[in-house]
N, C-alpha and C positions, 0 to 999 in steps of 0.2 A: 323790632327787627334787629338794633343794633344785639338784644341778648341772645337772640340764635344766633346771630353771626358770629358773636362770642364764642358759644357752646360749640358752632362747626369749626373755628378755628382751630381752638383750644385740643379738642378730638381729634383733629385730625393731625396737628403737631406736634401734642407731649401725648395720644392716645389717655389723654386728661383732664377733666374740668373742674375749673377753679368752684368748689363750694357753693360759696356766695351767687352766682349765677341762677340755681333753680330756687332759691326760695323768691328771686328777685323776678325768674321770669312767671312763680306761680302769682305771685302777688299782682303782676303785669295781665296775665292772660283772667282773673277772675273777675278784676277791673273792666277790662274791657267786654268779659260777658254778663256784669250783670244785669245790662238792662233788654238782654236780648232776649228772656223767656219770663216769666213767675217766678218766683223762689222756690213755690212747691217741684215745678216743672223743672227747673234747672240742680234741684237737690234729688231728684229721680233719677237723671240722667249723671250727677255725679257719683251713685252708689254703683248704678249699674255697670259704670267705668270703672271705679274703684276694684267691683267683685271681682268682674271679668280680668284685672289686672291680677289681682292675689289668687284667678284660680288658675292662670297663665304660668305664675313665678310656683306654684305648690305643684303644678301638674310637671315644669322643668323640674324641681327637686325632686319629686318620688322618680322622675325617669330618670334623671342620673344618680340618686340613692340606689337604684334597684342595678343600673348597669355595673355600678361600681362595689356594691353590694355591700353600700358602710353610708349612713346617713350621709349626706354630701351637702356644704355650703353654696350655693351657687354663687353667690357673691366672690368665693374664692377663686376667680382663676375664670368663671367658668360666662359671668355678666356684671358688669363693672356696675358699681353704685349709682353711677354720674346714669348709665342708660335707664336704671330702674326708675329714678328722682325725675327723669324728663320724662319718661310717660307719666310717672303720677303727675308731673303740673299740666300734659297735657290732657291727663283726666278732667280735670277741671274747668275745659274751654271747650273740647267738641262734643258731641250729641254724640249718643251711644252707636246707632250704625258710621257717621264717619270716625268715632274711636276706630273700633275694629276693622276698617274697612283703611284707613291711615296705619293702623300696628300690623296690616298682612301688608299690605300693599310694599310699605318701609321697609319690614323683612326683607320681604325679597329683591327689593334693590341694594341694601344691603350685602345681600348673601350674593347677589351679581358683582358687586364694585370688587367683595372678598375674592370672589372666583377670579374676576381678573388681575388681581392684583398676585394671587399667587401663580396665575400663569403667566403673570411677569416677572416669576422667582425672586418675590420680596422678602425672603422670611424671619428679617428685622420687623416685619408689618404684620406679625403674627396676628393681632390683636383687631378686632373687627370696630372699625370706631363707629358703631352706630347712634350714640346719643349727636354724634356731629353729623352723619348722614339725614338721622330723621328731622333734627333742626333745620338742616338745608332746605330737606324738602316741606314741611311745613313751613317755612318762612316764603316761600313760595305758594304754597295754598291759602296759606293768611293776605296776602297779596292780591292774588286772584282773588279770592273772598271782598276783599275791602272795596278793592277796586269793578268788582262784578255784583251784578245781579243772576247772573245763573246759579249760583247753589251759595250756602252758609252753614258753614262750617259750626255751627251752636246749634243746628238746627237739623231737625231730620226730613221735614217736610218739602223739603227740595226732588229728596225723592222718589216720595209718593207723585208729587208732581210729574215728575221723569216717570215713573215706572205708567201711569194713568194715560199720558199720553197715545 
């Protein structure tokens, strides 16, 4: 908890995070799932993260390569390092539908906090802090998670349970 709180600080104050933070919260969060599935199981669901992540960041680059119409960095300018580093560690803690089901969801709160922030005419706050949003909000689900038994967050099978009902 404390290294989210870190990571939304930190974002949300210098729109920055100190380095040391993601190797500290991957090494945190892999800790704490390994005894939650197999190894074969838990290294299935960390590729299918992993892909999903690099065909995310490849599919941003050809679309602003193509807009821009000159290969494009995205890291420059366009998704800060510190955002890409905190999905990969949390590649490595949830189960492949609440990956993706946590990386839309997060967007678009994200892209809501943005919208009202510029129609509070911030435009010192150009900068969208979502490694600090998505830690908010995961550090909130990790919560929920620890302290519940309706769903796990390592785990897909919560819901099939939900959906069977």
């Amino acid at each position: 908890m404390t290294c989210l709180l870190f990571i939304f600080y930190q974002d949300m104050r210098y729109r920055a995070v100190s380095w040391f933070a993601f190797p500290l919260l991957l090494v945190l969060l892999v800790y704490i799932s390994a005894g939650s599935a197999p190894v074969e199981s838990l290294l299935m669901d960390r590729v299918f993260n992993l892909s999903f992540l690099l065909l995310q960041l490849g599919i941003l680059t050809v679309y602003f390569s193509v807009k821009q119409r000159k290969i494009v960095n995205i890291t420059r300018g366009l998704l800060g390092w510190g955002d890409i580093l905190f999905l990969l560690c949390l590649a490595f803690y949830l189960s492949p539908v609440n990956y993706v089901v946590f990386y839309v969801g997060s967007l678009i709160v994200a892209l809501l906090i943005s919208l009202l922030s510029l129609m509070k005419n911030e435009p010192a706050k150009n900068k969208v802090p979502l490694a600090g949003v998505q830690a908010l909000l995961f550090a909130g689900l990790a919560l929920a998670d620890w302290n519940s038994t309706l769903f796990n967050l390592t785990s897909d099978n919560w819901y099939l349970n939900f959906i069977t009902l």
